[in-house]
C-alpha angles and dihedrals in degrees: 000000000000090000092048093056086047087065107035086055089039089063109014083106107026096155090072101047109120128237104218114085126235115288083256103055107085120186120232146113138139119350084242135026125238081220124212124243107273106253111207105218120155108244126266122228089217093061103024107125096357109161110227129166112205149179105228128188106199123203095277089061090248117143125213140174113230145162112228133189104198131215111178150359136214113197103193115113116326103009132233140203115204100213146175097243097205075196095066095019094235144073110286118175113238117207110222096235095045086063098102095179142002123210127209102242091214111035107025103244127149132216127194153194111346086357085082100059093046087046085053095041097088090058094037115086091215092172092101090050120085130229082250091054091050102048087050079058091052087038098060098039087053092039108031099091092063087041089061107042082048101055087040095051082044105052085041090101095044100262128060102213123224088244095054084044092061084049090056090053099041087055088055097051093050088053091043095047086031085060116029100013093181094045115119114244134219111203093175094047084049106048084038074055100047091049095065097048107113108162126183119234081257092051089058101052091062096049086054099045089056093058101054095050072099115052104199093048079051093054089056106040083056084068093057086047094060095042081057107060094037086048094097092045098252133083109232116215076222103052093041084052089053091047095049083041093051095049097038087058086049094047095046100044094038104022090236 
């Protein structure tokens, strides 16, 4: 209820809502974007000219600050807000799951994780997208740091076998039946998912690092690692590099 309230205080009066971010929200990122595809939806009213300042990773796993005045929404998997970027200067499309944060324009306060679905679901018409759609959306945000670190350990050698793909699902499924156990699951969404994970070294540090923000989960997810890179029945020089360079940048970040 708090978080309701939170919204409907947020843009009760929308039309007032500076422009201008909090002193501490400083815009930045890459010099240039890895862009989404443009997605053609007719504007809502709901969310035609809403003021929102965000923290975006894009698909290169590269995470910027904007301000953002946005013109329309397309709900369908994975969700996407056609927006006026005032850090590039032009319209970009911004994937919902890729919105890391959102920041109160006035007041300064953040909101997080599955907090920013429920902060756009007033200005988002759901009623074409199915219980299943939404819980793959729940399942990548939960499961995507492992994914990425995955795909990353397994196209480390140039070529992600059948065997280390079916590692990378399995892992999904654990961390999708390990967090919400009654939840419906898509296999074919998922692996359609995984497949276009391409995630940078940097990207999956990151990943990584946010793993291990819990150590045990870390512990863990180091047993899947090494799943991974045995999965195809040969130890790759490659894929043992990306695993030494993964913990070392753990270790070395979380003292783990």
């Amino acid at each position: 209820m708090a978080l309701l309230g939170f919204i409907d205080k947020l843009f009760s009066n929308r039309s007032d809502t500076p422009i201008v971010p909090p002193p501490d929200f400083v815009m930045g990122g890459p010099a240039v974007d890895a862009p989404e595809e443009a997605v053609e939806t007719p504007a809502l009213k709901d969310i035609d000219g809403l003021a929102l300042a965000i923290d975006y990773e894009d698909p290169a796993g590269a995470l910027s600050r904007r301000v953002i005045l946005c013109r329309s929404v397309n709900p369908e998997p994975p969700g996407f807000v056609r927006a006026y970027c005032h850090l590039r200067h032009d319209y970009r499309t911004f994937r919902i799951d890729r919105i890391r944060a959102v920041t109160d324009m006035a007041k300064g306060d953040v909101l997080t994780g599955h907090d920013v679905l429920e902060f756009l679901a007033p200005y988002i018409d759901f009623s074409i997208e199915e219980e299943k759609a939404r819980a793959q959306r729940r399942l990548q945000y939960r499961a995507g740091p492992g994914v990425k670190v995955l795909v990353f350990l397994a196209a480390a050698d140039g070529h992600v076998h059948a065997r280390e793909q079916t590692v990378i699902l399995d892992y999904a499924v654990t961390e999708s039946l390990r967090r919400s156990p009654d939840e419906p699951f898509d296999t074919d969404a998922t692996i359609r998912w995984i497949h276009h994970v391409k995630p940078t070294r940097f990207a999956a540090h990151a990943a990584a690092l946010k793993l291990a923000e819990d150590v045990d989960q870390f512990k863990r997810f180091a047993g899947t690692m090494m799943s991974l890179v045995h999965a195809d029945g040969v130890l790759h020089e490659a894929e043992a590099d990306a695993v030494r360079d993964i913990i070392a940048a753990v270790r070395s970040e979380r003292g783990i």
